[in-house]
N, C-alpha and C positions, 0 to 999 in steps of 0.2 A: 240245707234242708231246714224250713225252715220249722222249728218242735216247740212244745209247749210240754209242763208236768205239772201235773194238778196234786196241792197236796191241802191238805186241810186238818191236820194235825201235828204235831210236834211227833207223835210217833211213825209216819210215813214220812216225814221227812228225813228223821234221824236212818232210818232206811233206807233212803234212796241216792244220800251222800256219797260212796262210792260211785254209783251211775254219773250224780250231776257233776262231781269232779272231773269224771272223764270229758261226758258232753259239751264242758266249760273250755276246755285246752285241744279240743277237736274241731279245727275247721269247717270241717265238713257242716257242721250243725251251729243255725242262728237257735240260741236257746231263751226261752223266755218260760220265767215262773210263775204259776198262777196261784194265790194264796188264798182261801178262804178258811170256812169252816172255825176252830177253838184258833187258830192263829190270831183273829181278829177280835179278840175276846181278852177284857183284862180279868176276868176271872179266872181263865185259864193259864195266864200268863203272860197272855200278848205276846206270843214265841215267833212275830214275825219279825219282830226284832233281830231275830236270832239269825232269821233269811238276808234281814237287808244287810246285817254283818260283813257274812258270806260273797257280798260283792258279785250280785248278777248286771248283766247289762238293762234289762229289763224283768220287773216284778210287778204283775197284775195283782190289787187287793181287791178282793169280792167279801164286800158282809151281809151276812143273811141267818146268821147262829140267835135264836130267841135265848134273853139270859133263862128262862124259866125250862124245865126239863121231863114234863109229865107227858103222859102220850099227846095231848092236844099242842102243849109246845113242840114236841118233837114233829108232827106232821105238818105241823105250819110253816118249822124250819123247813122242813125235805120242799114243800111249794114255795117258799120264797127261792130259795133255791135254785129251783128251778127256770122262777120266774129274773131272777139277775143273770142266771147264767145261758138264758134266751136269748139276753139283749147281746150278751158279751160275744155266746158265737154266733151274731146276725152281724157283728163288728170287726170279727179277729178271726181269719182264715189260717188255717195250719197244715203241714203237711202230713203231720201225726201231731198226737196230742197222750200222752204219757201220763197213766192212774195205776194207781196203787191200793188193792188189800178189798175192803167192804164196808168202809164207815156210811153211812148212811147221806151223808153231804155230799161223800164222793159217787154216789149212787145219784145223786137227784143232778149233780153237775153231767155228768155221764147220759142220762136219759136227754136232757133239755140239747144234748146232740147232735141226736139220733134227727131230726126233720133236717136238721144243715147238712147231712153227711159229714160229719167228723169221724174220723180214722180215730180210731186210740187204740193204744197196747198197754194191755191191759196185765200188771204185776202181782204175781202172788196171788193165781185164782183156782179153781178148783177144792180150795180147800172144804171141810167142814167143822161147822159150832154149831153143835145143836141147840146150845145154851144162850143163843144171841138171834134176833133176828136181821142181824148180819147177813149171817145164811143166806139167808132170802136176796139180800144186796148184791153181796158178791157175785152171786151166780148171773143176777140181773146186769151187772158190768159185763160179768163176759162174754154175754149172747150180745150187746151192743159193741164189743171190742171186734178189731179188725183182725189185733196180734196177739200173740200168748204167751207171758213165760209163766211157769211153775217151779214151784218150788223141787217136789218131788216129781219122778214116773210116776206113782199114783196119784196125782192130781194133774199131770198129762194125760190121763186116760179119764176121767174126771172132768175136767175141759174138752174134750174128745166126745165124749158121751151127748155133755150139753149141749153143745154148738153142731154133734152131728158131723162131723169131719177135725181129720187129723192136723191140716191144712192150716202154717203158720202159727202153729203149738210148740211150743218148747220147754225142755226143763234144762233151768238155768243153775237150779239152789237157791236158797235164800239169799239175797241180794246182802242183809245187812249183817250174813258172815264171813263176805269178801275179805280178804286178807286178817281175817280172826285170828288167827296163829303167829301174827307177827306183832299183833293189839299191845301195847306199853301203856298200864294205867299209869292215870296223874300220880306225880306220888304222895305216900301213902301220906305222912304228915299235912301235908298241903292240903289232901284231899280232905282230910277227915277237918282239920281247923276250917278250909274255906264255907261246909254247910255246918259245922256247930255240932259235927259229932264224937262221942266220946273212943278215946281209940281205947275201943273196947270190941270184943266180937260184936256182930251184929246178925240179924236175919232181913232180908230185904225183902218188902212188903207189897202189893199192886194190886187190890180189888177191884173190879168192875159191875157193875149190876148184869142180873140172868134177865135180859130183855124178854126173852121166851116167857118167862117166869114173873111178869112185871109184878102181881101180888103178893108176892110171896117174901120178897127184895127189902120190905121193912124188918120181916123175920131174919133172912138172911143177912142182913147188917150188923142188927143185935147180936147176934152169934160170933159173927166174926170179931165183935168188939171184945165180947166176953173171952171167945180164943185170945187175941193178942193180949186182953190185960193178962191172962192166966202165963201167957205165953213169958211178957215180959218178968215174971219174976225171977225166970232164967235167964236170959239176953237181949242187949239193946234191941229196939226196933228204928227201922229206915223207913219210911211209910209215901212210895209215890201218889199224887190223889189220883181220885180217877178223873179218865175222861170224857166228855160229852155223852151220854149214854142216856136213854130213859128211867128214872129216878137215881141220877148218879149223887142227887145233893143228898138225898138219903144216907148214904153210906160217909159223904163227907160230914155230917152230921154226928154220926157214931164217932169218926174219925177225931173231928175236933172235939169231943167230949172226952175220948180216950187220950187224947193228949191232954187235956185240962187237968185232968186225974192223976196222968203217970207223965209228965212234965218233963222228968230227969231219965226215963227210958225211954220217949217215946222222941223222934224227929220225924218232921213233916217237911215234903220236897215239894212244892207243886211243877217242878219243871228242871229235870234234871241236864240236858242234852246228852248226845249221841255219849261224849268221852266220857263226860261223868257218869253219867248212867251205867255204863258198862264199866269203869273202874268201879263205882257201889257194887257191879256184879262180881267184880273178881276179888273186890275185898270183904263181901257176904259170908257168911257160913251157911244160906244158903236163901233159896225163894220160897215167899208164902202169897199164895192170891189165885187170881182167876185169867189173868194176861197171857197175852201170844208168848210174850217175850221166856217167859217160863219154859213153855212148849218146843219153841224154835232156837233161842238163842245160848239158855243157862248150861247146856251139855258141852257147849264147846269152852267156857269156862271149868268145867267140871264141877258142876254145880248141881245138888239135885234140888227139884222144885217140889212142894208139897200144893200140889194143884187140886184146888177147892172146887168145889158143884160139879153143874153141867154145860157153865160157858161154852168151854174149851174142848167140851164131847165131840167124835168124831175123828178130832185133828189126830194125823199120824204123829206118836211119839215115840222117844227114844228110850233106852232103858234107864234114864234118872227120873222118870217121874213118878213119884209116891201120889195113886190120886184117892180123895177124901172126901164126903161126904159134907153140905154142908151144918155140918153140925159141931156145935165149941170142942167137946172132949175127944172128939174124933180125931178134928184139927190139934188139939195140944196132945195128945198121944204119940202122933206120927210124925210134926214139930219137934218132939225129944229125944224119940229114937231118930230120925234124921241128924239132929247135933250131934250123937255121937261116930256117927257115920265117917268113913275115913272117904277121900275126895271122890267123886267121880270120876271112873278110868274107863268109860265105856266109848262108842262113839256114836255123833249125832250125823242124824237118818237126816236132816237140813244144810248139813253144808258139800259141794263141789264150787272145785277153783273156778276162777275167773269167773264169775257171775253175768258182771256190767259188761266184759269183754264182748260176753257170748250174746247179752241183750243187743251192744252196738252193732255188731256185725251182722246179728239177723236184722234188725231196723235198715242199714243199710242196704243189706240184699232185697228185704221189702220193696223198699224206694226207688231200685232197680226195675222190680216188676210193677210200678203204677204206669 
């Protein structure tokens, strides 16, 4: 069969590594990778690097990402976009073709197609941000997707609603807390010497801009900066940047000013991957920002997030998340009573076993019925 997976950020793809591992060692599936979006961006890291690592047989590179990030560059991106990923499937026939989440790339890949009839199954939909106009994306992938998995029943019903039929909906769990319970971070010394941090506690950081909210975003930075300097007079800070978003350089801005300031508490990551990332998660005291990763993943670390604005409004959460207003004192209030918090012993409403198992074997039964 022969499959395609379209990813365009470093964080859907750190996601969908359990899936492609499978894919990779299963006959049944020719697999080829399609890269676009911040993969193809040295600002963001050039994380396709990190793809061609991973040793595919075939990886498709598509750039189309404007470096500049205001609404006019972001709508130019979504048409360009478009317009490459026209040519690509007027060229490259698939038998499915495999997306993930709501980033806005993967929305404009996804639409350009709909006239070729492309098949896609579509990962991790139904959800809600009211805080992003994500939202809007998301839901547009999945009235163009063919197949469905979801993370929870509530966004199997969710996806159901949308599309008007139950028909090739699934809830699989979060794909990227497949086998979470058996996770061995790097160790701890290695970890901490190989990005320059002090082993010292820390709080692990992830801002993203309220696209909903795009005026507001310069206020909202300020604030945040102002929390973390207050924040660091208590404990290290681990600071991932953000990513591709509508005035996301805004908030890097703040960012790298707050490090210029507090230099000796503050570390800046711009590209952590899958292992390190989630070893930062288990060696945190805990998460501050506006990210999925908060929402979905920090509870199976036992981790509570002190989850900021209204990004993230909507999404079903677990019982670790302390959510906060964006405003500085608010955030360093509930940042200090969270430190002294003993771990999170609850359990997370995102994880059931085998995820990618349950993805493969619906795809093949799909494939069955074409």
């Amino acid at each position: 069969m022969k499959t395609a997976v379209l990813t365009s950020s470093r964080a859907d793809y750190g996601i969908y590594l359990p899936l492609l591992n499978k894919l990779k060692r299963d006959s049944f599936f020719e697999l080829e990778i399609v890269a676009f979006g911040t993969h193809l961006s040295n600002f963001h890291g050039y994380t396709i690097e990190s793809i061609i690592k991973d040793d595919y047989e075939k990886i498709h590179a598509i750039s189309s990402l404007l470096t500049s990030d205001d609404e006019l560059a972001i709508a130019s991106s979504y048409g360009l976009t478009i317009l490459k990923f026209s040519e690509f499937w007027d060229k490259n026939k698939y038998d499915l073709v495999v997306c993930l989440g709501d980033r806005f790339e993967m929305s404009a890949a996804v639409q350009a197609g709909i006239p070729f009839g492309v098949k896609f199954a579509h990962i991790h939909g139904g959800e809600t941000t009211l805080g992003a106009i994500d939202n809007i994306y998301r839901h547009q992938i999945t009235l163009a997707s063919s197949l469905h998995f979801t993370a929870t029943s509530e966004y199997t019903n969710k996806v159901t609603e949308v599309i008007g039929s139950n028909k090739n909906v699934y809830t699989t769990g979060s794909l990227s807390l497949e086998e979470i319970n058996r996770f061995v971070p790097i160790e701890k010394e290695t970890f901490y010497n190989n990005f320059k941090i002090k082993q010292e506690p820390f709080v692990l950081v992830t801002f993203h801009p309220e696209t909903v909210s795009v005026s507001m975003n310069k206020f909202y930075a300020k604030e945040m900066k102002r929390a973390l300097s207050e924040v660091s007079k208590y404990i290290n800070i681990v600071i991932t940047m953000p990513n591709a978003d509508t005035l996301g350089t805004v908030y890097r801005q703040e960012i790298y000013e707050l490090k210029e300031k507090l230099s000796k508490r503050v570390v800046l990551i711009e590209n952590f991957g899958k292992i390190n990332y989630f070893s930062a998660m288990w060696y945190s005291k805990l998460l501050i920002g506006n990210t999925s990763s908060g929402i979905i993943e920090a509870a199976s670390f036992k981790k509570y997030t002190i989850n900021v604005g209204n990004r993230q409004k909507g999404r079903l959460q677990s019982n670790n998340i302390i959510n906060v207003p964006f405003k500085s004192d608010e955030i360093v209030n509930q940042t200090l009573k969270a430190i002294n918090l003993n771990e999170y012993q609850g359990k997370n409403k995102y994880f059931k076993r085998d995820a990618s198992l349950i993805i493969i074997n619906k795809i093949k039964d799909f494939n069955e019925k074409l």
